[in-house]
C-alpha positions in Angstrom: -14.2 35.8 -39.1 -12.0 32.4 -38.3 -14.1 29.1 -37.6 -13.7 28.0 -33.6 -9.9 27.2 -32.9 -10.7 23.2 -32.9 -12.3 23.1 -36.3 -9.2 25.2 -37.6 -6.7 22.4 -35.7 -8.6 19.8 -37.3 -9.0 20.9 -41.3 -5.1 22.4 -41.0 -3.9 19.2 -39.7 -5.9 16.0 -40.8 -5.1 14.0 -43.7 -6.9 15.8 -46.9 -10.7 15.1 -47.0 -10.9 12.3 -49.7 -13.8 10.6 -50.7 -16.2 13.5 -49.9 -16.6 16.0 -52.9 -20.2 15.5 -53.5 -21.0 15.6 -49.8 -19.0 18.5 -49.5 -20.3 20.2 -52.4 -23.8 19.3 -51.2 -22.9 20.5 -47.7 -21.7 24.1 -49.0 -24.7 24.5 -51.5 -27.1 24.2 -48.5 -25.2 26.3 -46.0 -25.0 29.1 -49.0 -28.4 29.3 -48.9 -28.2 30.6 -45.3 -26.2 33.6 -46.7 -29.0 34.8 -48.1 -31.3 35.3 -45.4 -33.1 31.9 -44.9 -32.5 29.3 -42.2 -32.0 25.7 -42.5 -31.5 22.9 -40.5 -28.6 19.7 -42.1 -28.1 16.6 -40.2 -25.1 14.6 -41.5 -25.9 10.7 -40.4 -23.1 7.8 -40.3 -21.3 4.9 -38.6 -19.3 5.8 -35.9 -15.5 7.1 -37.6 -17.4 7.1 -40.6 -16.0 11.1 -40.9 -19.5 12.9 -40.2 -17.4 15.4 -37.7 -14.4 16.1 -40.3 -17.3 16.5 -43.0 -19.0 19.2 -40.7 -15.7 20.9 -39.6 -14.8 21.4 -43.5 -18.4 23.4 -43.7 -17.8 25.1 -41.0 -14.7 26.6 -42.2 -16.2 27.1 -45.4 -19.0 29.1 -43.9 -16.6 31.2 -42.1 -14.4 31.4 -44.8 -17.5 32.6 -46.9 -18.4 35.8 -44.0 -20.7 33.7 -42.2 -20.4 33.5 -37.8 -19.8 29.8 -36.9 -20.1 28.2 -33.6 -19.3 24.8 -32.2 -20.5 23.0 -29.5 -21.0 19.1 -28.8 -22.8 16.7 -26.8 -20.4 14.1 -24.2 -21.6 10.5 -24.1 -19.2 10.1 -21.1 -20.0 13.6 -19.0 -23.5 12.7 -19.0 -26.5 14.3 -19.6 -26.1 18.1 -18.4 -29.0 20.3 -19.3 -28.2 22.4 -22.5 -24.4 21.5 -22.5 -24.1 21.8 -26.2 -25.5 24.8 -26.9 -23.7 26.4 -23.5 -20.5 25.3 -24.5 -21.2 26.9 -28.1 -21.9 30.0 -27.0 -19.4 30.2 -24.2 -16.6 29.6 -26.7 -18.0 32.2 -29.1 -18.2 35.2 -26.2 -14.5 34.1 -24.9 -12.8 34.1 -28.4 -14.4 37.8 -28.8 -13.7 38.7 -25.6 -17.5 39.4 -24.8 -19.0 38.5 -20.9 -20.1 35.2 -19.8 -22.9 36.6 -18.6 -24.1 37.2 -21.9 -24.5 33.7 -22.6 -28.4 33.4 -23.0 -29.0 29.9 -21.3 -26.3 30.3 -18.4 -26.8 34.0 -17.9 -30.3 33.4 -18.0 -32.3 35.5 -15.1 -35.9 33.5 -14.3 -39.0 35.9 -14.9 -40.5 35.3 -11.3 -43.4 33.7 -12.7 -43.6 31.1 -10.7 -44.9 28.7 -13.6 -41.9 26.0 -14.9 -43.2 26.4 -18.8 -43.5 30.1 -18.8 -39.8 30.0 -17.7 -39.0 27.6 -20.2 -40.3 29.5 -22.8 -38.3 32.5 -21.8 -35.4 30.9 -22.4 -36.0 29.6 -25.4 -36.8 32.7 -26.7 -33.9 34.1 -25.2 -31.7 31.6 -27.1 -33.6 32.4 -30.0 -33.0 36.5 -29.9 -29.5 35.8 -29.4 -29.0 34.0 -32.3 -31.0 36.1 -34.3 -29.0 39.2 -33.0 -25.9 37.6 -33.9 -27.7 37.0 -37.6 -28.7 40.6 -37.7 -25.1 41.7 -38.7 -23.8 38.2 -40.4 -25.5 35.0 -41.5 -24.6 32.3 -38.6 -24.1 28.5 -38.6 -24.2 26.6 -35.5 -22.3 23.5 -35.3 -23.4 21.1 -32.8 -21.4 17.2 -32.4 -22.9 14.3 -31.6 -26.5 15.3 -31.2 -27.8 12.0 -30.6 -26.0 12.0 -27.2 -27.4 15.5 -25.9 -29.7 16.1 -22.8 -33.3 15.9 -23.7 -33.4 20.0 -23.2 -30.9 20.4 -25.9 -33.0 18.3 -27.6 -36.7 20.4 -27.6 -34.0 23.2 -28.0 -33.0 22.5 -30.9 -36.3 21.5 -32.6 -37.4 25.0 -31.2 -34.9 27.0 -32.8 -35.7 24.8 -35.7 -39.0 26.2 -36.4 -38.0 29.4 -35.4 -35.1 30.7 -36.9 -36.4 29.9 -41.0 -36.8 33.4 -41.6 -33.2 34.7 -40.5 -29.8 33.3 -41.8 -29.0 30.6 -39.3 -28.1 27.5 -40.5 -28.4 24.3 -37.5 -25.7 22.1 -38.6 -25.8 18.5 -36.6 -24.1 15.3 -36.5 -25.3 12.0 -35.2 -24.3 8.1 -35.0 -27.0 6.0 -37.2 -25.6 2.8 -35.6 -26.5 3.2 -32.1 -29.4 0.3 -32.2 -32.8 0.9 -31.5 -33.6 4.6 -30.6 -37.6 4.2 -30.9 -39.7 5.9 -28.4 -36.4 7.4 -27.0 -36.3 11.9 -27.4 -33.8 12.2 -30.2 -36.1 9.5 -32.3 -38.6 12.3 -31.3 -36.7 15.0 -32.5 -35.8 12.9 -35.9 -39.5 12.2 -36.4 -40.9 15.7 -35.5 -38.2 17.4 -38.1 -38.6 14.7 -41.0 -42.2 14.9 -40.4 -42.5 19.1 -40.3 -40.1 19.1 -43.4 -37.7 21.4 -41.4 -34.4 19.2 -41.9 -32.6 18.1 -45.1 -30.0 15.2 -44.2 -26.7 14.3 -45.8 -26.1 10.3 -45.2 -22.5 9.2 -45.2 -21.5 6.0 -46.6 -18.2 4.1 -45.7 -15.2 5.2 -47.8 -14.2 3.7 -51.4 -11.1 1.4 -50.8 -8.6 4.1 -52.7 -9.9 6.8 -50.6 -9.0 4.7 -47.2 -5.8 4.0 -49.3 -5.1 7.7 -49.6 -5.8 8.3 -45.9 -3.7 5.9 -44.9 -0.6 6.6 -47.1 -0.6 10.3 -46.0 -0.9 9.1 -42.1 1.9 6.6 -42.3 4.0 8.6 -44.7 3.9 5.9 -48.3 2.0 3.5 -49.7 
């Protein structure tokens, strides 16, 4: 299986991750353990530019590298707040690259039950996002990718603490990144989120310091071409 093309663009042509070997190391151990059958849930916290995508994009290839399925979505500060963008995105990308219908996309290809009651329905498609990763983990172990979770809709948001209860029986790993430096997020639905999956012990999360000085220094000599 090959990681989502933008992951592959990145890791192929970015500078060499420097700085990062326990991270990284830390990062792989936790998404082997969704190899062998049970889920998990990593958040990687940091400044903004602080690398917390290019971390997650070396897992991901890693995973898929390893056997595993590996999708990618993100949240848009500038688009707005669009009701389960992220996860859409994610799986629309997945059934293009394998040339599978749209309509099988379990949140946009979602057909309302009739019932007539708003949480029923929301359940249903919750559950439906559910089955569909959980078929996709019946023949491989997945890991979902999704960027910039602090800026999703607050749908993505109960989404994702949702399939974060759910899915800790079956091999899918919810992989996350999110800014740490965006002020005070008290009260608001991602300091929800962070509270409700710190609180139910269903997240471990991988904090990432600024760089050591010779690790900026190696950066930058590979990006300008010397010392």
């Amino acid at each position: 299986w090959s990681p989502p093309q933008p992951v592959l663009l990145q890791v192929e042509r970015s500078a060499p991750l420097v700085g990062r070997t326990a991270e990284l190391e830390q990062l792989r151990a936790w998404l082997h353990v969704g190899q062998h059958g049970q889920g998990r849930t990593i958040l990687i916290a940091g400044d903004s530019g602080v690398g917390k995508t290019r971390l997650a994009y070396e897992g991901l290839h890693a995973a898929s590298k390893a056997g595993m399925i590996t999708l990618l979505g993100a949240a848009y500060e500038q688009e707005g707040l669009m009701a389960y963008q992220p996860f859409i995105e994610a799986f629309n990308h997945y059934l293009a690259e394998r040339q599978r219908s749209p309509d099988e996309n379990p949140i946009s290809g979602f057909q309302p039950r009739g019932s007539g009651d708003p949480q029923q329905e929301q359940w249903a498609l919750l559950n439906a996002t559910e089955t569909f990763l959980n078929g996709l983990a019946s023949t491989l172990p997945v890991v979902l990718l999704l960027d910039d979770l602090h800026a999703a809709d607050e749908a993505s948001l109960h989404l994702f603490h949702y399939l974060a209860r759910q899915t800790r029986a079956a091999p899918v790993v919810l992989l996350a990144t999110y800014r740490s430096d965006i002020g005070d997020t008290t009260g608001t639905p991602f300091s929800t989120l962070l509270n409700a999956l710190y609180r139910e012990r269903l997240s471990e999360t991988l904090t990432l310091a600024p760089l050591e000085e010779d690790a900026a220094s190696g950066i930058m000599a590979h990006t300008l071409g010397g010392k």
